[in-house]
PLY file of the C-alpha trace (Angstrom):
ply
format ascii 1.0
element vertex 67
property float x
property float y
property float z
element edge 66
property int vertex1
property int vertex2
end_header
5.47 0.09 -22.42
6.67 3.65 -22.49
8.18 5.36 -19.57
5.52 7.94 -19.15
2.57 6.42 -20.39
-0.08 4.25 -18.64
-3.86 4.39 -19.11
-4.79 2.13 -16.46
-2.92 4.39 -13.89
-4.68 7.65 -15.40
-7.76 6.10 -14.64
-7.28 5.55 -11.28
-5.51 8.77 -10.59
-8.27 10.72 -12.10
-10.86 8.05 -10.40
-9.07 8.88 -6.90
-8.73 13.00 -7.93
-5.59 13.13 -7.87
-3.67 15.08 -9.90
-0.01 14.42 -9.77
3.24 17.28 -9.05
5.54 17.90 -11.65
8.30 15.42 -11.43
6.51 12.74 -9.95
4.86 10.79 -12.27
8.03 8.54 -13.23
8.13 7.59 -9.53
4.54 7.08 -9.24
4.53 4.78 -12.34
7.30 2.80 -11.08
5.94 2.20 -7.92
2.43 1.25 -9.94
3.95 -1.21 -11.83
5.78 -2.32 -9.03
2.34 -3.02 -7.12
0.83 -4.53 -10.12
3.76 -7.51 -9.84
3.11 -7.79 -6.55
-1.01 -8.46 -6.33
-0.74 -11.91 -6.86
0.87 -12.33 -3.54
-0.56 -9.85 -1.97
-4.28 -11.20 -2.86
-3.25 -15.09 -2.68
-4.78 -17.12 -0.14
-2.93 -17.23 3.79
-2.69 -19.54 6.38
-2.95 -18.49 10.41
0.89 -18.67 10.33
1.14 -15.41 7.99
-0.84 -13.63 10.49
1.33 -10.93 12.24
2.32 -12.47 16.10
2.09 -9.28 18.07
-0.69 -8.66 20.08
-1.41 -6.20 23.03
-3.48 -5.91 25.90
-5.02 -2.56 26.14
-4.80 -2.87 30.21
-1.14 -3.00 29.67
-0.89 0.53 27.81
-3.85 2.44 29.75
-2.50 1.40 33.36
-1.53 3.50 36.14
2.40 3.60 36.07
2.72 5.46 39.59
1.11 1.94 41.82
0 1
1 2
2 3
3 4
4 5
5 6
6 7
7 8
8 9
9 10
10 11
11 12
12 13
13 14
14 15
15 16
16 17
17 18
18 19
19 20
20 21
21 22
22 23
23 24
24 25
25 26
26 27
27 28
28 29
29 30
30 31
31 32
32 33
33 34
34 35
35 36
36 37
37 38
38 39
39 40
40 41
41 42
42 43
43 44
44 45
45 46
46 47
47 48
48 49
49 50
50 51
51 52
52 53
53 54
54 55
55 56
56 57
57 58
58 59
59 60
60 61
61 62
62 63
63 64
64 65
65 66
């Protein structure tokens, strides 16, 4: 694959409307490809334990610190 070229990510870009600053698009296709690695794990099947363990109780952020 080239360095600057990558229909797929046109495609979205100019699905999304974006249009990308000077400069960027090396980082932007890195990161893209980057992603594209990742999916598989990202999109695989999780158990309960990969759920995140912190939880909050919104009585203990709305209550009245002065009693």
């Amino acid at each position: 694959m080239s360095d600057e070229h990558e229909p797929e990510l046109d495609l979205v870009l100019k699905r999304a409307g974006i249009t990308l600053p000077p400069g960027r698009r090396r980082g932007v296709l890195a990161t893209y490809r980057d992603l594209q690695v990742m999916l598989p794990v990202l999109r695989g099947p999780r158990t309960a334990a990969a759920e995140p363990a912190g939880t909050y109780v919104i009585d203990t952020i709305i209550r009245d610190r002065t009693a």
